[in-house]
FIKEDO-548866 format. One line per field, with one value per residue: residue in three letters; x, y, z of N, C-alpha, C in turn; residue number from 1. Coordinates in steps of 0.05 Angstrom, whole numbers, always signed. Layout:
% residues N
aa = Ala, ...
n.east = X, ...
n.north = Y, ...
n.up = Z, ...
ca.east = X, ...
ca.north = Y, ...
ca.up = Z, ...
c.east = X, ...
c.north = Y, ...
c.up = Z, ...
i = NUM, ...
This chain:
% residues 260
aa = Unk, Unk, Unk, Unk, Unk, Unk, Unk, Unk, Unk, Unk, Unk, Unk, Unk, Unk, Unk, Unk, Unk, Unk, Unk, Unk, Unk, Unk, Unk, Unk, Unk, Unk, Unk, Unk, Unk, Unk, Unk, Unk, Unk, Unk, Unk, Unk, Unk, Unk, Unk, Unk, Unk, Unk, Unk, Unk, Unk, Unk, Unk, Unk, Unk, Unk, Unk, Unk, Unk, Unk, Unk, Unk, Unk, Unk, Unk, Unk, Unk, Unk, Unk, Unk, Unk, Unk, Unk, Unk, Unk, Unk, Unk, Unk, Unk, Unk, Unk, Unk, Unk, Unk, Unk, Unk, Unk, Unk, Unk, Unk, Unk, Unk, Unk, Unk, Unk, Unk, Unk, Unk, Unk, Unk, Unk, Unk, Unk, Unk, Unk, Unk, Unk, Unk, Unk, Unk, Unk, Unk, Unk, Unk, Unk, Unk, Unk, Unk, Unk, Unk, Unk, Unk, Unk, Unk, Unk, Unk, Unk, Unk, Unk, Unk, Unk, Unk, Unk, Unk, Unk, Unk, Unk, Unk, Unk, Unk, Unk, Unk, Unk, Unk, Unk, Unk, Unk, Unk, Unk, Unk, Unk, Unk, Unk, Unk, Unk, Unk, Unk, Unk, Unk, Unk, Unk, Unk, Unk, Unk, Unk, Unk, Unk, Unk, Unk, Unk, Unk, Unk, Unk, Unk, Unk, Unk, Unk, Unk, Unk, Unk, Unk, Unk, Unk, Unk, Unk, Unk, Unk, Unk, Unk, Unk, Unk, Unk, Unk, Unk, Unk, Unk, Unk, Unk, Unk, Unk, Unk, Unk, Unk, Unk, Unk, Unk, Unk, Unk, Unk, Unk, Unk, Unk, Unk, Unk, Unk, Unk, Unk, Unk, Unk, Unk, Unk, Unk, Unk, Unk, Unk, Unk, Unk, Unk, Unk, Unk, Unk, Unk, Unk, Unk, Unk, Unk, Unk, Unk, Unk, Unk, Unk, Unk, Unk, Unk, Unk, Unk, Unk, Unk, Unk, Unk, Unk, Unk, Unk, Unk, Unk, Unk, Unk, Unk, Unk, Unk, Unk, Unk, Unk, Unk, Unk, Unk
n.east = +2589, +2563, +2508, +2503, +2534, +2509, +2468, +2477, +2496, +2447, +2424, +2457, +2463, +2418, +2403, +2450, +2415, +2364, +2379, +2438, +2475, +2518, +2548, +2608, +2614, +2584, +2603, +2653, +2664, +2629, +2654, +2696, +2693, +2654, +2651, +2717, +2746, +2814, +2832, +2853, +2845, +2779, +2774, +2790, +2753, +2705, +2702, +2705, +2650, +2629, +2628, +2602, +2557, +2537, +2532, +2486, +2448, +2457, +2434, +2380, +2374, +2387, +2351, +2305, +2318, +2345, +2413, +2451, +2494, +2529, +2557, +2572, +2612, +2643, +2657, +2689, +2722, +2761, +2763, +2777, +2830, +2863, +2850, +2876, +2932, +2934, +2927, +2978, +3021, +3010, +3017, +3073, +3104, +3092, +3085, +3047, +2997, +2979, +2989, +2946, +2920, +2917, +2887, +2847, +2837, +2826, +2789, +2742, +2749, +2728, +2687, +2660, +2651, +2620, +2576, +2562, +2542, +2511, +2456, +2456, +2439, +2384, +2389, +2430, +2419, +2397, +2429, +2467, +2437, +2438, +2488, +2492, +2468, +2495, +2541, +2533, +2530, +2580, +2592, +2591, +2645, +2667, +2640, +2643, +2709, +2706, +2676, +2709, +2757, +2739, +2723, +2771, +2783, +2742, +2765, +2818, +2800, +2768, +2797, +2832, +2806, +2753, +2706, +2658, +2647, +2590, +2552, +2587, +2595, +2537, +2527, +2564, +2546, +2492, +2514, +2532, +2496, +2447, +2400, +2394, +2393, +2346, +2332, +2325, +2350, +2411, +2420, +2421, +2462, +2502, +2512, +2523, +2571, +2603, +2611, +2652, +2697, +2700, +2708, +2761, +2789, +2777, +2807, +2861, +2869, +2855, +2905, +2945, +2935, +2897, +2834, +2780, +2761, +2716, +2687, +2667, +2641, +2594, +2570, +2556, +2514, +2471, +2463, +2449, +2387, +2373, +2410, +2373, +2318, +2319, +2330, +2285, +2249, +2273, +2243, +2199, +2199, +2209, +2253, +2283, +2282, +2311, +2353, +2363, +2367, +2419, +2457, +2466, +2480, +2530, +2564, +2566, +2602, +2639, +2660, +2670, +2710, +2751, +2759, +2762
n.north = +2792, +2750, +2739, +2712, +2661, +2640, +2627, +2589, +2551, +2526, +2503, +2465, +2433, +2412, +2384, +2339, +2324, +2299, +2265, +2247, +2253, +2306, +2339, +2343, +2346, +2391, +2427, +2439, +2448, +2492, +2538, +2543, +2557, +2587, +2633, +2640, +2617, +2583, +2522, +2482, +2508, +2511, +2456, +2439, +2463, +2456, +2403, +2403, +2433, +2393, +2350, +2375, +2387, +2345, +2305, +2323, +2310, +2252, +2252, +2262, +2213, +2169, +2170, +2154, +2103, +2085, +2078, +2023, +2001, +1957, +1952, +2004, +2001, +1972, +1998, +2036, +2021, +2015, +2069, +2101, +2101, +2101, +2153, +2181, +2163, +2183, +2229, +2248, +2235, +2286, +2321, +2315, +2296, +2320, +2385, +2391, +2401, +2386, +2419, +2476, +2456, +2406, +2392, +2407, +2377, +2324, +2327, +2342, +2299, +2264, +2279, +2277, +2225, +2214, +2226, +2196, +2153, +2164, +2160, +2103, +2076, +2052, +2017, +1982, +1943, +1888, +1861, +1857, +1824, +1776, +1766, +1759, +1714, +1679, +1679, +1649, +1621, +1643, +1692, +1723, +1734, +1757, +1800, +1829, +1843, +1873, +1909, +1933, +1942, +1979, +2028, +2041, +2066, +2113, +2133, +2158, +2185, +2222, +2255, +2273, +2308, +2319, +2299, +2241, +2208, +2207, +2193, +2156, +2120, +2112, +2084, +2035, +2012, +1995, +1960, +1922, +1899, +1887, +1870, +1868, +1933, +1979, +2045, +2088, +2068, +2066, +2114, +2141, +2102, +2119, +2181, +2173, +2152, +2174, +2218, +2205, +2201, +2245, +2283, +2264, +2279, +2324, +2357, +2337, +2374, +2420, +2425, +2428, +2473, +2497, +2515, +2559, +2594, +2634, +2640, +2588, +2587, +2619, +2589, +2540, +2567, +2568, +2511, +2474, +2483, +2468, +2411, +2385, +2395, +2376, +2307, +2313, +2306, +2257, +2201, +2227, +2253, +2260, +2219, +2200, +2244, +2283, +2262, +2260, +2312, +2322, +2298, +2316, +2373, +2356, +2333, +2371, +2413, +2387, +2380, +2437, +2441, +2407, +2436, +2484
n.up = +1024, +978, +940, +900, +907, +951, +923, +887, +921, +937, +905, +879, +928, +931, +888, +908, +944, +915, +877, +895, +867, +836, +881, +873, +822, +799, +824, +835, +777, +760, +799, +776, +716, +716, +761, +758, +806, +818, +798, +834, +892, +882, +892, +924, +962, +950, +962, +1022, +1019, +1004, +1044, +1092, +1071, +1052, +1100, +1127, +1086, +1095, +1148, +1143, +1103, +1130, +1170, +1136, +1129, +1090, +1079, +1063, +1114, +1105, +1051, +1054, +1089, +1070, +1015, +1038, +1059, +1009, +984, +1028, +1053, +1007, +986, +1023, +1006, +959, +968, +999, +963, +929, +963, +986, +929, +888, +906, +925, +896, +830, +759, +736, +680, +672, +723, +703, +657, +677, +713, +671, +636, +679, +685, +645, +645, +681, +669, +620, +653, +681, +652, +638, +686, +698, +655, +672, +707, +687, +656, +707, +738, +711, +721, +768, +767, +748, +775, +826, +892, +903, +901, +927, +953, +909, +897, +951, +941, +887, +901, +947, +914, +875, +911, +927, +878, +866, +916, +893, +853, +877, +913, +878, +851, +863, +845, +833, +868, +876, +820, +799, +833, +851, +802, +804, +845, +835, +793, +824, +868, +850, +863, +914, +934, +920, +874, +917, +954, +939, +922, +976, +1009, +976, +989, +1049, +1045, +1015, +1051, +1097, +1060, +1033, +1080, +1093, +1038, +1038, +1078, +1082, +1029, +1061, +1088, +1038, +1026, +994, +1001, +1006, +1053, +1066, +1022, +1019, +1073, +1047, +1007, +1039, +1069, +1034, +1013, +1053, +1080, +1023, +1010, +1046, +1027, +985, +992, +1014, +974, +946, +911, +893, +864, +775, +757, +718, +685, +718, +724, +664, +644, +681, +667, +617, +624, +654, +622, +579, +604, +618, +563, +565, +587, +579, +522, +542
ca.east = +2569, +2552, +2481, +2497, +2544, +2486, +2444, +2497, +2501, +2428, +2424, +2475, +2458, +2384, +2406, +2453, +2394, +2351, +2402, +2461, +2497, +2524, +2566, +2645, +2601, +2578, +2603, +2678, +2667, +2625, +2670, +2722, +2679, +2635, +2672, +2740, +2778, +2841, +2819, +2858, +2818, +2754, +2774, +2792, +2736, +2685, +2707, +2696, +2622, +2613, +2627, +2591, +2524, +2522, +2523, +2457, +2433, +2460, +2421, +2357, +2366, +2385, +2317, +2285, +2326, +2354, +2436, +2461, +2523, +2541, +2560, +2589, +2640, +2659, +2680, +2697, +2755, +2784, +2762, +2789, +2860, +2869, +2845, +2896, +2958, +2934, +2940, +3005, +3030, +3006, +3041, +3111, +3119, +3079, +3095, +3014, +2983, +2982, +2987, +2921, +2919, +2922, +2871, +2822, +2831, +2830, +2767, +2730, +2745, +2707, +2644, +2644, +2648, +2593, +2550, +2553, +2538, +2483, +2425, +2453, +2431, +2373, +2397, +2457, +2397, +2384, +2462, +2473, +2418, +2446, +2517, +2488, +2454, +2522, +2570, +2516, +2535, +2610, +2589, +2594, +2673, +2678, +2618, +2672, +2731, +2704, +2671, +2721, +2779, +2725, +2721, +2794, +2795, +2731, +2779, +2840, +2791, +2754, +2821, +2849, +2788, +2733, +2689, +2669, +2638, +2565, +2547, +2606, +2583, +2515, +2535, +2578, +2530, +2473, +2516, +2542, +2484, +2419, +2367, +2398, +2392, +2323, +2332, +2338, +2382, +2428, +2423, +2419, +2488, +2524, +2511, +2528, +2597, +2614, +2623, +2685, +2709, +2704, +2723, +2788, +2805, +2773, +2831, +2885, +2863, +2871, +2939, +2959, +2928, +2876, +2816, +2774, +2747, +2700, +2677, +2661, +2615, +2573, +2564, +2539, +2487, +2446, +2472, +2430, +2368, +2379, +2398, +2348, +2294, +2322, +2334, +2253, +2236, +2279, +2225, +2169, +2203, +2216, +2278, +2286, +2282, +2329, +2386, +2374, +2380, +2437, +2481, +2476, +2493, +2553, +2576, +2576, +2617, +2660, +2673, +2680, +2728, +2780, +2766, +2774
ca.north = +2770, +2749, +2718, +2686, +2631, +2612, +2604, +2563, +2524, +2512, +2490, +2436, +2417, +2412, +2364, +2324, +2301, +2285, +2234, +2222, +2270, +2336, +2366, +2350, +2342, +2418, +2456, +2452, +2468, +2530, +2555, +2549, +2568, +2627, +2652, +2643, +2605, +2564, +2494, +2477, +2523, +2504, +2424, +2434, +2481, +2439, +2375, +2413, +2434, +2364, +2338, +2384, +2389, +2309, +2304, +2335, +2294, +2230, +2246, +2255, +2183, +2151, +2168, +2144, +2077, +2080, +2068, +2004, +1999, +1943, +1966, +2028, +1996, +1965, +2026, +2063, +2003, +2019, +2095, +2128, +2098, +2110, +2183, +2182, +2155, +2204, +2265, +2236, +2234, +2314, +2329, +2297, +2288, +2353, +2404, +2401, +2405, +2391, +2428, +2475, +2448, +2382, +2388, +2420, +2361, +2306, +2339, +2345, +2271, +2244, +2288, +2256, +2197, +2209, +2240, +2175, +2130, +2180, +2155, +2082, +2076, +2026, +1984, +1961, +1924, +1863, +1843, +1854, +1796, +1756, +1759, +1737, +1675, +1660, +1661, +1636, +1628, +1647, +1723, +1746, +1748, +1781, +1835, +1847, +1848, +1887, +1942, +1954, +1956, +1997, +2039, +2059, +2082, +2131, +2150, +2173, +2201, +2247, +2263, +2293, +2320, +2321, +2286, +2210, +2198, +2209, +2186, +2128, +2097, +2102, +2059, +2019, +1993, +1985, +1936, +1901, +1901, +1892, +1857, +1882, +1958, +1988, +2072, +2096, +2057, +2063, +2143, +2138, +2094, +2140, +2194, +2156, +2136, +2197, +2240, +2206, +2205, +2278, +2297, +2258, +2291, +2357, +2354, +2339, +2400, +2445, +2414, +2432, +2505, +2492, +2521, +2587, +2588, +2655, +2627, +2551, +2596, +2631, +2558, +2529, +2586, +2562, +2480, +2460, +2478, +2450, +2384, +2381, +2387, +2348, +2291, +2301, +2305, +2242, +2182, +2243, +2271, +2249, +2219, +2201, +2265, +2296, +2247, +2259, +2342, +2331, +2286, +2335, +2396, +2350, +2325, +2395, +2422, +2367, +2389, +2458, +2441, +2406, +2443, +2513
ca.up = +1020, +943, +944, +871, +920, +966, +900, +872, +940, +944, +882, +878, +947, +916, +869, +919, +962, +898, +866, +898, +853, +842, +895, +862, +794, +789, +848, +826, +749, +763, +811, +758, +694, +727, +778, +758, +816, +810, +804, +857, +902, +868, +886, +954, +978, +948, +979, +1051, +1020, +1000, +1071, +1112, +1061, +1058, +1139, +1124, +1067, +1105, +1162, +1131, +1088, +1153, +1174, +1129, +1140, +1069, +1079, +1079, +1120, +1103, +1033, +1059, +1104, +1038, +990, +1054, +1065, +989, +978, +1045, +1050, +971, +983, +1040, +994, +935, +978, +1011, +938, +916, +982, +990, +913, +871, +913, +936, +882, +803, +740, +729, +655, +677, +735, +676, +636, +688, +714, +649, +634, +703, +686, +623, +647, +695, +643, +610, +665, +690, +638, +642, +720, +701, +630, +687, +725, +678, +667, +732, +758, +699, +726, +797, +771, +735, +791, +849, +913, +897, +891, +955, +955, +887, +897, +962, +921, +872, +930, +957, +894, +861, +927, +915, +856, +874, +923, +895, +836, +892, +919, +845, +834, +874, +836, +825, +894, +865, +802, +790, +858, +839, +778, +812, +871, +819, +775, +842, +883, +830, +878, +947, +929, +902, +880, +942, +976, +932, +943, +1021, +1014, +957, +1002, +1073, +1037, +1010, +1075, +1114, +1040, +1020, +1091, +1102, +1020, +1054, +1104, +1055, +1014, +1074, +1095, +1023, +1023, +974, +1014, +1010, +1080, +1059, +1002, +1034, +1080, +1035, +991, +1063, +1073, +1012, +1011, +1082, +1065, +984, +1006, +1064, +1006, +963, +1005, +1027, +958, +938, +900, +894, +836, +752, +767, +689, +676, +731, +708, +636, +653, +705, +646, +600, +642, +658, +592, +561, +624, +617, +545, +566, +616, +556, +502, +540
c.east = +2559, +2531, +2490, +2515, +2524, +2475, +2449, +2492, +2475, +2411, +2436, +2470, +2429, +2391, +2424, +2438, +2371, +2367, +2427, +2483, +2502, +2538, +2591, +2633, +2596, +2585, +2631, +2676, +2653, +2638, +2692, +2712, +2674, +2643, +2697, +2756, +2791, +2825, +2826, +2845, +2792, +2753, +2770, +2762, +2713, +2684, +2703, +2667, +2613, +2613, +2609, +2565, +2518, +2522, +2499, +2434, +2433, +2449, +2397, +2348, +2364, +2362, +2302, +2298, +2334, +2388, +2432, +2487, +2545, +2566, +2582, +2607, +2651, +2676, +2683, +2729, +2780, +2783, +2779, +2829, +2870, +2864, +2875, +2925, +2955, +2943, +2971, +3017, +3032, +3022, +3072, +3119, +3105, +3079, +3059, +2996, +2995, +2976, +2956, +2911, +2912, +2900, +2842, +2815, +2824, +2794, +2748, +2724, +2729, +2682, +2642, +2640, +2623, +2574, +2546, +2543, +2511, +2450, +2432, +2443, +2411, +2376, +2426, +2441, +2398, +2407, +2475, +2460, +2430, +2476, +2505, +2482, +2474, +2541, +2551, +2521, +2568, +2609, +2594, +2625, +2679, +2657, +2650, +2684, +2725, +2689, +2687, +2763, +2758, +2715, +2748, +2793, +2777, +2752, +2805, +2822, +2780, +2783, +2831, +2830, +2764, +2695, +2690, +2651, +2608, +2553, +2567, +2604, +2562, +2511, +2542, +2557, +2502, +2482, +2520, +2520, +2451, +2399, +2375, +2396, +2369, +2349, +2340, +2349, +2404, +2436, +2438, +2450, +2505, +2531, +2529, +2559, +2610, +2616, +2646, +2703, +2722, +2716, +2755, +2800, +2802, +2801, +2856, +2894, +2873, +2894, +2954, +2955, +2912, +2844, +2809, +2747, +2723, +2681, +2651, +2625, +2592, +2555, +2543, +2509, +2456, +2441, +2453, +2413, +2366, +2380, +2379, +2318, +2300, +2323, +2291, +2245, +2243, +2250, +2202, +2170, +2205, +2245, +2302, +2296, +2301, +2351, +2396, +2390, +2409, +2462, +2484, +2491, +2525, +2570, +2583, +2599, +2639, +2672, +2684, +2716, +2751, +2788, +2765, +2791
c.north = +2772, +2726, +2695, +2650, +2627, +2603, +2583, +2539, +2513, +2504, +2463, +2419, +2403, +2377, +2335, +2299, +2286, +2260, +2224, +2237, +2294, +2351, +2365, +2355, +2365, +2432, +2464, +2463, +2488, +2543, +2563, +2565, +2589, +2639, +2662, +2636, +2583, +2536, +2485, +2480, +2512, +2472, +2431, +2450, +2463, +2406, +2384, +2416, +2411, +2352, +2349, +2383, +2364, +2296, +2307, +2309, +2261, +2227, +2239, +2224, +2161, +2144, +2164, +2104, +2073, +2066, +2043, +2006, +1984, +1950, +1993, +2027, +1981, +1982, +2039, +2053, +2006, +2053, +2112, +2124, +2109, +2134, +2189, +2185, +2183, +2236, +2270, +2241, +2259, +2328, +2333, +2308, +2316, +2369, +2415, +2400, +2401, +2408, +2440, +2461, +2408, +2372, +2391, +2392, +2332, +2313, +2337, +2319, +2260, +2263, +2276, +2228, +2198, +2216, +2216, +2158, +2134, +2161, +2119, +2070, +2045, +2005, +1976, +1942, +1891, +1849, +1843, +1829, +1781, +1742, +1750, +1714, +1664, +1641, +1642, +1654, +1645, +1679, +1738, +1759, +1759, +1811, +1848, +1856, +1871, +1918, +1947, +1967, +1981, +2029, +2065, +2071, +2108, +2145, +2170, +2201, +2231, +2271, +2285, +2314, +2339, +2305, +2254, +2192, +2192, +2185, +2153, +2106, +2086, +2073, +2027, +1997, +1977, +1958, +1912, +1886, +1901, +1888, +1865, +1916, +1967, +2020, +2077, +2095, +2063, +2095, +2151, +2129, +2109, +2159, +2191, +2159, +2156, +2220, +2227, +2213, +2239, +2294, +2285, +2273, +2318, +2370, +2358, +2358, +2413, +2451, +2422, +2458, +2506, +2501, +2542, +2582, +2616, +2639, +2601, +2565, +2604, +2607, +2553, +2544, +2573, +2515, +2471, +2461, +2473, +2417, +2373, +2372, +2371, +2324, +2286, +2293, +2273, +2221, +2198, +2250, +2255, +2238, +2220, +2229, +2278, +2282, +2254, +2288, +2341, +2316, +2311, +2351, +2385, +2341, +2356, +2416, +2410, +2383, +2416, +2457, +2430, +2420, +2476, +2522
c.up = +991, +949, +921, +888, +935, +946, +892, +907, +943, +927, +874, +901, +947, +907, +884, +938, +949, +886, +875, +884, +845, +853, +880, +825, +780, +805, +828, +797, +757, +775, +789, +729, +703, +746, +772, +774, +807, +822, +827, +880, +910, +883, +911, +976, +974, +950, +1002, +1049, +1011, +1021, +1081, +1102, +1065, +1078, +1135, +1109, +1076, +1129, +1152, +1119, +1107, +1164, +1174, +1120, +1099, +1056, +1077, +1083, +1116, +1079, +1032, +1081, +1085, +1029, +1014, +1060, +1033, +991, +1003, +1049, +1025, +971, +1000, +1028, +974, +949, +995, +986, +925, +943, +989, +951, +893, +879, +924, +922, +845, +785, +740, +706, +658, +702, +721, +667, +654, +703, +702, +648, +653, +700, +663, +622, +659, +685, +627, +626, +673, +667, +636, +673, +705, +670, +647, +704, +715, +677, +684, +751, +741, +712, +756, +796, +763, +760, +816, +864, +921, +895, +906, +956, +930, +888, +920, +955, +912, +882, +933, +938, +874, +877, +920, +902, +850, +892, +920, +866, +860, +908, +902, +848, +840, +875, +830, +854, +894, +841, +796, +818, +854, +818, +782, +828, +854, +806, +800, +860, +875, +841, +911, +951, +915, +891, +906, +962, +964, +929, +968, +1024, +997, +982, +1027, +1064, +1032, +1031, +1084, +1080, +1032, +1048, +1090, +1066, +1028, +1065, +1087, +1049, +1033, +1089, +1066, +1013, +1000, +979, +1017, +1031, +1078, +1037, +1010, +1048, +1068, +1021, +1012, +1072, +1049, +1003, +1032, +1074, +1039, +998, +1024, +1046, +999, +969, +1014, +999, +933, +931, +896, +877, +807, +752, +740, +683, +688, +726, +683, +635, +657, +683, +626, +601, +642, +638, +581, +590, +628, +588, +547, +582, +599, +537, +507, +545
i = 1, 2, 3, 4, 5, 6, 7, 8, 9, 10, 11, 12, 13, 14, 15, 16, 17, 18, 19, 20, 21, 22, 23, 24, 25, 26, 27, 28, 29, 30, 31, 32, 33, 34, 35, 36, 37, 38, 39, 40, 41, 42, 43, 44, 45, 46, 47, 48, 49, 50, 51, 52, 53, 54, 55, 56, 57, 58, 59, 60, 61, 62, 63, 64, 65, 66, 67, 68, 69, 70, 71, 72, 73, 74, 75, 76, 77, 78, 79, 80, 81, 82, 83, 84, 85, 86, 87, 88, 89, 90, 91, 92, 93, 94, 95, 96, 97, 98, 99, 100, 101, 102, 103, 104, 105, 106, 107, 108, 109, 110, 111, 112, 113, 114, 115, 116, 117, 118, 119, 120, 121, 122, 123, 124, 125, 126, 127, 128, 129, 130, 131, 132, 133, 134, 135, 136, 137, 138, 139, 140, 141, 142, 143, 144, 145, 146, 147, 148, 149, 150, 151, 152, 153, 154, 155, 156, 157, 158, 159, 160, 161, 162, 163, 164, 165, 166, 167, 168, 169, 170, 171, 172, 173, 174, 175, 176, 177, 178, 179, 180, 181, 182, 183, 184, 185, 186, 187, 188, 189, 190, 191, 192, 193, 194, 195, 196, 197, 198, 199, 200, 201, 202, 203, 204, 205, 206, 207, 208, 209, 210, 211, 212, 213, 214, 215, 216, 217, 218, 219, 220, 221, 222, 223, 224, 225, 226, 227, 228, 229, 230, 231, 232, 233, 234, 235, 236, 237, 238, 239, 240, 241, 242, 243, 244, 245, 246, 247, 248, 249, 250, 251, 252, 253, 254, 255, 256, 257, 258, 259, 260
């Protein structure tokens, strides 16, 4: 038993039930930076502790009547098939798995991406109501559209990666969704959306031997109670401030992650 993995798990799971983001965002690079496992590893183990902690965090939001389902039978109609094909594809055609060098860099790239999107969360508000008054009534079948092709491509990213399910949803549902989504709905449904997601890539992973079932446990020991709080403490906290933190962290982890 190594306490430093519950800290780590109830830490990230901390942060999952405060925003919405974090578990593929910081579990897999520390595992790979400060521990030292094979990304591979690292991807697949922490797609099982992103399923089983955000059961948790997805009860709690339910609770507080924050999901909408609607929304999340959307990206669940592009993201879980497209996870499906992607791990069908590292299966059959990569022998299970890709290049570490190449999971590093592919990796790196989606935290920097999410490290940029992270502090845009509310300047996507105002051209987001502008683009509703544009198209009208005509919006409903492209917000669709664009749920659930924007669903996919969360899913084959969480698939590669692990990451993308958090933060680029967040983004996503904000620009699509500007006056039907406050804050914390748009949490409550990240969340919600991202469990069949992370388990059916979960699954994948341990169909392609990518899974440290010791490990997974110790994470879980400190992840329950993390996003339990975090999830109570969601709209109580600086949220400004926990985004601006949680980009940084991920931008410079991102760079670590290409340029080491």
């Amino acid at each position: 038993m190594d306490p430093g993995f519950a800290l780590v798990g109830l830490l990230v799971g901390f942060l999952v039930g405060l925003t919405g983001v974090g578990g593929g965002s910081l579990m897999a690079p520390l595992l790979i930076l400060i521990f030292g496992f094979n990304p591979a590893v690292a991807i697949g183990t922490d797609l099982w502790f992103a399923a089983i902690t955000k059961c948790f965090g997805g009860a709690m939001h339910r609770r507080f009547g924050s999901p909408d389902w609607q929304i999340i039978r959307r990206l669940a109609i592009g993201s879980v098939p497209a996870a499906i094909l992607t791990l069908a594809w590292l299966g059959f055609y990569r022998g299970g798995r890709l290049e570490a060098e190449a999971l590093l860099w592919l990796l790196g790239f989606v935290l920097l991406l999410t490290a940029a999107l992270i502090p845009l969360k509310d300047r996507l508000l105002s051209p987001a109501v502008r683009l509703r008054e544009k198209f009208g009534p005509g919006l409903y079948r492209k917000q669709f559209a664009a749920t659930v092709i924007g669903g996919a491509g969360v899913g084959c990213l969480v698939a590669l990666t692990s990451v993308g399910a958090g933060a680029l949803v967040a983004a996503m549902l904000m620009m699509l969704y500007p006056l039907r989504l406050d804050t914390k709905s748009v949490v409550g449904t990240d969340i919600v959306h991202a469990i069949p997601l992370a388990l059916v890539a979960a699954i994948g992973h341990s169909w392609l031997g990518n899974v440290d079932w010791v490990l997974l446990g110790q994470l879980l020991i400190g992840s329950v109670p993390g996003i339990i709080a975090g999830s109570l403490a969601a709209g109580r906290t600086n949220e400004s401030f926990v985004r601006a933190a949680l980009a940084i962290m991920l931008a410079l982890t991102g760079l670590k992650l290409i340029l080491g």
